[in-house]
C-alpha positions in Angstrom: -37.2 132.7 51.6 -35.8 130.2 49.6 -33.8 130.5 45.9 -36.9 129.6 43.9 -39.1 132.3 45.8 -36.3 134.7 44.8 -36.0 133.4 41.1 -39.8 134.1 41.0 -39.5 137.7 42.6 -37.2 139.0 39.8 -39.3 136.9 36.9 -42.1 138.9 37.7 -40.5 142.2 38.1 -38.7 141.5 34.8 -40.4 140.7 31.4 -39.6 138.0 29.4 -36.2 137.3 31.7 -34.7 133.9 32.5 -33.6 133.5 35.8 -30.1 131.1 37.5 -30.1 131.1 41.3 -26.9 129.9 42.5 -26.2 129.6 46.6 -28.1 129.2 49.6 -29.3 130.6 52.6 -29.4 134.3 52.3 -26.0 134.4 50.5 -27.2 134.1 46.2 -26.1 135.0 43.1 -28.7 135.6 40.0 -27.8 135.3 36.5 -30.6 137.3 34.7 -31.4 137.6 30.9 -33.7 139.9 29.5 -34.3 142.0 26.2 -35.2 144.4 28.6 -31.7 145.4 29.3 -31.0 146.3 26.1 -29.5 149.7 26.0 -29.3 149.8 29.7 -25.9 150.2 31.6 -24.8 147.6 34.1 -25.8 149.9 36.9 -29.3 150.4 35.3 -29.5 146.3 35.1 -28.4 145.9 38.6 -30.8 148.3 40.1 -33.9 146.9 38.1 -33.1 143.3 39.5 -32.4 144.7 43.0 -35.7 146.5 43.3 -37.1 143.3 42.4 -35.8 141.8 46.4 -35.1 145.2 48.1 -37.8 143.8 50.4 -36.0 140.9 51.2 -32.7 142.8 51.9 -34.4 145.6 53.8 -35.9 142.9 56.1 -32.6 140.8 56.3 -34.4 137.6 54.8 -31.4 138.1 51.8 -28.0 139.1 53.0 -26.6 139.5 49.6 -27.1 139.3 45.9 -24.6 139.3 43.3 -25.7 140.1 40.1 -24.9 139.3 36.5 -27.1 140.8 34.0 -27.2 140.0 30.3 -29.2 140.7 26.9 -29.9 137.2 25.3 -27.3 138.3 22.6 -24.6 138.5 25.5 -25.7 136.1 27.4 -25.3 133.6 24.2 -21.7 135.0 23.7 -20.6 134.5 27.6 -22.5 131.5 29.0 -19.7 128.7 27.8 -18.1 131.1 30.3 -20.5 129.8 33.3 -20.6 126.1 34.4 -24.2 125.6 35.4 -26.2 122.6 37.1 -29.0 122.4 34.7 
């Protein structure tokens, strides 16, 4: 399991979303944006993106996850916010 296969796990579980992986080993965080969570609350995000690699922590391929979850509007108004390698 690498970040990248992870990335791609929650891509196609979520429509539309762009994906950040940050970390390595089984130790990541995901920044994930999707119209999708509009109207949702943050547990209803976190629970969408979790079922995405629920696989991966059930088997213990992923020790942990942290999650920040955004619509594109919020993600435009907090990502000055996040210093990201891209």
């Amino acid at each position: 399991m690498t970040p990248d296969d992870v990335k791609q796990l929650i891509q196609a579980a979520i429509e539309n979303s762009e994906v950040i992986i940050d970390g390595e080993g089984c130790n990541l965080s995901a920044i994930v944006i999707s119209e999708t969570f509009e109207g949702m609350s943050m547990l209803q995000e976190q629970k969408m993106v979790f079922a995405a690699v629920n696989h991966l922590i059930a088997s213990g391929e992923l020790h942990a996850l942290a999650i920040k979850a955004y619509t594109p509007e919020e993600w435009e108004s907090v990502k000055s916010n996040y210093e990201l390698g891209m």
